[in-house]
C-alpha positions in Angstrom: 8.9 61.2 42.1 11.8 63.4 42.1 11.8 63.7 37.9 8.1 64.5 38.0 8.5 67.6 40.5 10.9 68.7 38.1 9.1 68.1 35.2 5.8 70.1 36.9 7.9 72.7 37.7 9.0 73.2 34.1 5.1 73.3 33.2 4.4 75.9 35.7 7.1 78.0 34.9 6.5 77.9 31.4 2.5 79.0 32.6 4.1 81.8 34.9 6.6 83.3 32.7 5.0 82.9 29.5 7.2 81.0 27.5 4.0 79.6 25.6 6.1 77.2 23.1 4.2 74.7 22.7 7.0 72.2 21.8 8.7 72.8 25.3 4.9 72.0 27.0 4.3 69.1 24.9 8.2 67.5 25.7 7.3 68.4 30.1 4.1 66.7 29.9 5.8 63.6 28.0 8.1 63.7 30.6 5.9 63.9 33.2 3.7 61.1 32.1 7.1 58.9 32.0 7.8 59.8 35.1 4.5 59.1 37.1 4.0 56.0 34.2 5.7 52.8 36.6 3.7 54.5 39.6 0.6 54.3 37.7 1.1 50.9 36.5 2.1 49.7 40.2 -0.8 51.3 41.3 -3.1 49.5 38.3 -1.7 46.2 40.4 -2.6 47.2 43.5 -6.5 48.1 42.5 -6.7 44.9 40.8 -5.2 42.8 43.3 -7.9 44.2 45.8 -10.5 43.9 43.4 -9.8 40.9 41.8 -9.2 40.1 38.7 -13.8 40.0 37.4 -14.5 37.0 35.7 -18.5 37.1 35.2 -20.5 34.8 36.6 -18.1 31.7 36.3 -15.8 33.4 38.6 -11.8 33.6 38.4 -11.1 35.7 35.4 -7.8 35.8 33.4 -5.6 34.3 36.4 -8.2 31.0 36.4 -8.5 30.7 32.7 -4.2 31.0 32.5 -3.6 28.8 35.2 -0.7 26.2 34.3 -1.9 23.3 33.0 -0.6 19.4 33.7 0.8 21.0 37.2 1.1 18.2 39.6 -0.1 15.6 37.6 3.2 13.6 35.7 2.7 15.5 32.7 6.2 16.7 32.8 7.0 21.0 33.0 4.5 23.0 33.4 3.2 24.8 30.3 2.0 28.4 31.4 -0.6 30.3 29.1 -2.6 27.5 27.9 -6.3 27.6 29.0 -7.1 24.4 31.1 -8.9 21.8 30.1 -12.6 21.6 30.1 
């Protein structure tokens, strides 16, 4: 969070004091979206962790249809990524 103070300071400054350039606004928003990217994506976790992952009406979504498959049942290592049997 640190980087992206920085980086919003540069944007405001460049806002107060004029310097207009638009290649120095375009590299402090690149920046900033860098910085404050990981958060986002935690964040994306989070919401989706609370809200589960949808599905539709069969329930389970993309964590049910990726489950590992043979798991528990002598078919040697589990395979992870392969849809389940139906």
């Amino acid at each position: 969070l640190g980087w992206a103070g920085v980086f919003g300071l540069c944007l405001v400054a460049s806002v107060v004091w004029g310097h207009a350039y638009p290649a120095m606004r375009v590299w402090a928003v690149l920046a900033l979206v860098t910085a404050l990217g990981p958060m986002g994506v935690w964040a994306a976790g989070l919401m989706r962790r609370r809200w589960g992952a949808g599905g539709g009406a069969g329930g389970g979504g993309l964590d049910a249809e990726l489950a590992p498959v043979g798991v528990g049942e002598g078919e040697g290592a589990p395979s992870f990524g392969q849809r389940k049997p139906a």
